[in-house]
N, C-alpha and C positions, 0 to 999 in steps of 0.2 A: 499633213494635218499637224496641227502644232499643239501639244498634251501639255495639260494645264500644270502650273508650277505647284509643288508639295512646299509646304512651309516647311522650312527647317527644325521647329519643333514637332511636327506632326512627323516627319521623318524618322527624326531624335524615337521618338515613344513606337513606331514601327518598328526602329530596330530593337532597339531594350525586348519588347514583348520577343521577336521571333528570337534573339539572343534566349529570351528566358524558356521561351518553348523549347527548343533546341535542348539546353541543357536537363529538362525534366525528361526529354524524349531519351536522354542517352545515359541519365543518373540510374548507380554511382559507377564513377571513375574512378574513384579513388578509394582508400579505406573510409568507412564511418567512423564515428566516434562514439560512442552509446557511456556517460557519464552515470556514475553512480554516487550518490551525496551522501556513503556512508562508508565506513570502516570497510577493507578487505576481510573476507570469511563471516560476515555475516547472513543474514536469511537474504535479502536483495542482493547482495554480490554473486550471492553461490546461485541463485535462479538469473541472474544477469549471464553469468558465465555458461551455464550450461545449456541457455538456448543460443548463445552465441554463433556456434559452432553451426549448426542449423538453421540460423538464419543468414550466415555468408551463403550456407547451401544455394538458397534462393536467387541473393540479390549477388553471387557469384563473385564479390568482392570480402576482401577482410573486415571483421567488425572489431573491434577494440575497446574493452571493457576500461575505463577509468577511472577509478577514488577518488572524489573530492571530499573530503568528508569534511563535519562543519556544522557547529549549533542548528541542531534537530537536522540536518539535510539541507540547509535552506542556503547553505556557500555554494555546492553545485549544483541547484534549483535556479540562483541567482545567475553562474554562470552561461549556463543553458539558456534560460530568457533574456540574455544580452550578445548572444549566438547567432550568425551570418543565419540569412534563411534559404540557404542552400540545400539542406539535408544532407550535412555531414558532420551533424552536431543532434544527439538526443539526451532525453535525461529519463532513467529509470525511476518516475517517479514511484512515490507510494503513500498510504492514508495521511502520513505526516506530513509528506509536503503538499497534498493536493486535498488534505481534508478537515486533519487534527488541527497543523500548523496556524491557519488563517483564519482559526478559529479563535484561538488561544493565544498566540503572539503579537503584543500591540504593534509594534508595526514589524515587516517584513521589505527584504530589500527586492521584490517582486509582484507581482498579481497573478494570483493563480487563474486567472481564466483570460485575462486583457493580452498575460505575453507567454499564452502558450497555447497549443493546437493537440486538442486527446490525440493521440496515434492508434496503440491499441491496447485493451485490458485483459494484463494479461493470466492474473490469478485472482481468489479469492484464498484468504488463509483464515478462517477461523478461531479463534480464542475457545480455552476452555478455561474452565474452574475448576482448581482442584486444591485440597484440604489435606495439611499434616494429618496422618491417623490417630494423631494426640487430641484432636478437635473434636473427638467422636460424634460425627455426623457420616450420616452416608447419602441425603438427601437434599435438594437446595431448601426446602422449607425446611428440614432441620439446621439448617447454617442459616437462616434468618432467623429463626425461633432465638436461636444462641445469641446473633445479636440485638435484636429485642430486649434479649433479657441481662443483656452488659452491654449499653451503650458505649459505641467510641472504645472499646475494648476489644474486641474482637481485630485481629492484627492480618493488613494485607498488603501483600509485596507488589512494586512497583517498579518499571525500569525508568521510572522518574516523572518528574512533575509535567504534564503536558505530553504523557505521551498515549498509545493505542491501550496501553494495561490501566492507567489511573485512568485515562475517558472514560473506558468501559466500565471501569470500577464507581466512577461519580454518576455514570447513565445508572448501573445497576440501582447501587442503594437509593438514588431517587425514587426507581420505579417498584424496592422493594418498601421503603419509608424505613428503613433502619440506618445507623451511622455505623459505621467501619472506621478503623484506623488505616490511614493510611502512610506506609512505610516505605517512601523514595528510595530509589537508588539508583548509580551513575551505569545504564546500562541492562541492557538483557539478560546477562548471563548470574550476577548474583542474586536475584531476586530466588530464582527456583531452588539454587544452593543452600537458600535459607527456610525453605519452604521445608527440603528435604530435610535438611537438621534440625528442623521443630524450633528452628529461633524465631519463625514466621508463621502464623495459625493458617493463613492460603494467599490466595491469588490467580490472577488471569495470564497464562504467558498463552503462546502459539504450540499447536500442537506438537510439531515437529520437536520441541525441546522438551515435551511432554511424557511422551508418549514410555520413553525407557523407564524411567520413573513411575508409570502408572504400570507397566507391565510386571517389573519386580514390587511391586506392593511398595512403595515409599512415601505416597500419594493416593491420595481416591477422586477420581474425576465426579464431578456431582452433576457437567452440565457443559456442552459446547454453545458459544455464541450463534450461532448463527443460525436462520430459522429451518434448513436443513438438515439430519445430521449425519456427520463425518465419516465416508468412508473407512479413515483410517482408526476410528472409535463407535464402531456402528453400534453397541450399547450403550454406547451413551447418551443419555436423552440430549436434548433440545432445552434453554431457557422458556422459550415455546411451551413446549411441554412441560414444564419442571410448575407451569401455571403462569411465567410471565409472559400475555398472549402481544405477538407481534414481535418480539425483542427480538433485534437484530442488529450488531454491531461488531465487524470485522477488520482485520486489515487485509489490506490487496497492495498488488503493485504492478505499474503500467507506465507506458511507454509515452513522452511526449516530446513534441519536437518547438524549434521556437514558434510564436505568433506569426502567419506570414507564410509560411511553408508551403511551396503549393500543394493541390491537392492528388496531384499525380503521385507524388513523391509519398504524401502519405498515407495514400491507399497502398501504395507498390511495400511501402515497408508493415503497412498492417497486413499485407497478404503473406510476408517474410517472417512476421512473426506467429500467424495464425496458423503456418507451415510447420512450421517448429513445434506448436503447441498441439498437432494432427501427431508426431509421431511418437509410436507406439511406446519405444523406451520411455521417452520424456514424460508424457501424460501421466505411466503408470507409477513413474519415482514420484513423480508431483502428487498425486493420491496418496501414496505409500507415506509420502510429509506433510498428510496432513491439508494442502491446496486444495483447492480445485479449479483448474484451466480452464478457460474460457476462448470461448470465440466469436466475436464482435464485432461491426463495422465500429468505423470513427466517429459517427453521429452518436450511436448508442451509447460508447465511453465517455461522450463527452455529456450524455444526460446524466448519467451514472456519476461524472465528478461532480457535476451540478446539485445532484441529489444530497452527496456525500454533506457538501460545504453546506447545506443548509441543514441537514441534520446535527453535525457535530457542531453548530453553530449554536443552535437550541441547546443542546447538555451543557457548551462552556456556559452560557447565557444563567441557566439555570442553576449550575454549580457554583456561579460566580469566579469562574477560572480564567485569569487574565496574566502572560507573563510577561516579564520587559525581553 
């Protein structure tokens, strides 16, 4: 019996597919590569690094933590999205590249949802507010009453224009109707410096650079972002509770691979890092700074970015915050 002729294209795509199943069946071979689109020793690097190690556990291979850093994150965001879709290329995304950024930046050399695939989410980090004790206030409605009553005077530190501290800060005074001054700066780390030496009346940082600060009296926390509140600040209320009902505005940071990826590949690395996020050490340092770990499929993360971009879409919108 003589077996009908396969066209040469339909061959062609035969083999491509079972090539590409093959390699999903036996990924990884090699080291990964897990890019980070910020400075060495900051909050994303040091939580990059320290699941690292727990997540070769899983996928039994080396993971390799990388710096690109780069106007807000978005050099190795852009990187990642022009990335083989092998999975051996991730990016340790965070609010900025996947939520603040494409809100706020007129164009970007990327599309946060078109050339990238959620992997997995892997924390939430909270913002709090907290007030030189020169401010004398000890309440969020006494830090509104104050600014109320001196428009545009009341002074708040910023790790710069467009980032998770002024968002929150422009969502705040919208939904408080008072004006704040707001006082940029190139970076995380001076804002609070100035906070503590009374040259800044407060501000929104993350807890984890908080926290020493509030424990030696330097500071008075008035109120955590998020509509839960912080393990690692369990008196302290809620903006929630503080009366603003609903507020909720965080940074997080999560794992994405390029557009294309299959989907083998990124369940197997969402199970690598959801592994990492199960053990014991890790989970409790992550509490201890302030996080909180999460564990997710990739559908959910990827409602979750969805959600993100069209919220801080509305505050740039609203603030009128647009930068080149």
């Amino acid at each position: 019996m003589r077996l009908p002729k396969i066209p040469l294209a339909a061959l062609a795509l035969c083999l491509a597919a079972s090539a590409a199943h093959a390699r999903q069946d036996t990924w990884p071979e090699r080291p990964v590569t897990v890019i980070v689109p910020f400075a060495p020793g900051g909050a994303t690097d040091v939580m990059a690094r320290m699941l690292g190690p727990k997540i070769e556990e899983t996928l039994g291979l080396t993971v390799l933590v990388v710096n690109r850093a780069g106007a807000g994150g978005t050099v190795g965001a852009q990187a990642v999205a022009r990335s083989a879709t092998d999975g051996y290329t991730f990016l340790w995304g965070t609010v900025a590249t996947h939520g603040i950024g494409p809100s706020v930046y007129k164009s970007l050399p990327y599309d946060p949802v078109k050339d990238f695939t959620p992997v997995a989410h892997v924390v939430n980090q909270p913002y709090v507010l907290v007030t030189h004790p020169s401010a004398g206030v000890n309440t969020v409605q006494e830090f509104v009453d104050k600014a109320k009553s001196q428009p545009g005077s009341v002074s708040m530190a910023t790790a710069g224009q467009g980032t998770a501290a002024h968002m929150i800060l422009e969502k705040f005074q919208s939904e408080v109707d008072a004006e704040f001054l707001n006082v940029p700066y190139k970076g995380a780390g001076p804002p609070m410096t100035d906070i503590v030496g009374g040259q800044v009346q407060a501000g929104f940082d993350v807890i984890l650079t908080t926290v020493p600060f509030i424990e030696t009296n330097r500071v008075v926390p008035l109120a955590v972002t998020s509509r839960e509140r912080s393990p690692a600040l369990p008196d302290v209320p809620t903006l929630d509770e503080a009366g603003l009902k609903g507020f909720d505005a965080i940074g997080w940071n999560g794992l994405f691979a390029p557009a294309g990826t299959p989907k083998e590949i990124v369940d197997k690395m969402n199970l690598a890092v959801n592994n990492a996020l199960a053990d014991p050490q890790i989970r409790e340092r992550i509490l201890r700074d302030g996080s909180v770990p999460l564990n997710i499929s990739p559908a959910d993360f990827e409602k979750f970015v969805a959600s993100e971009l069209e919220s801080w879409r509305d505050v740039a919108i609203k603030a009128g915050v647009k930068l080149d």
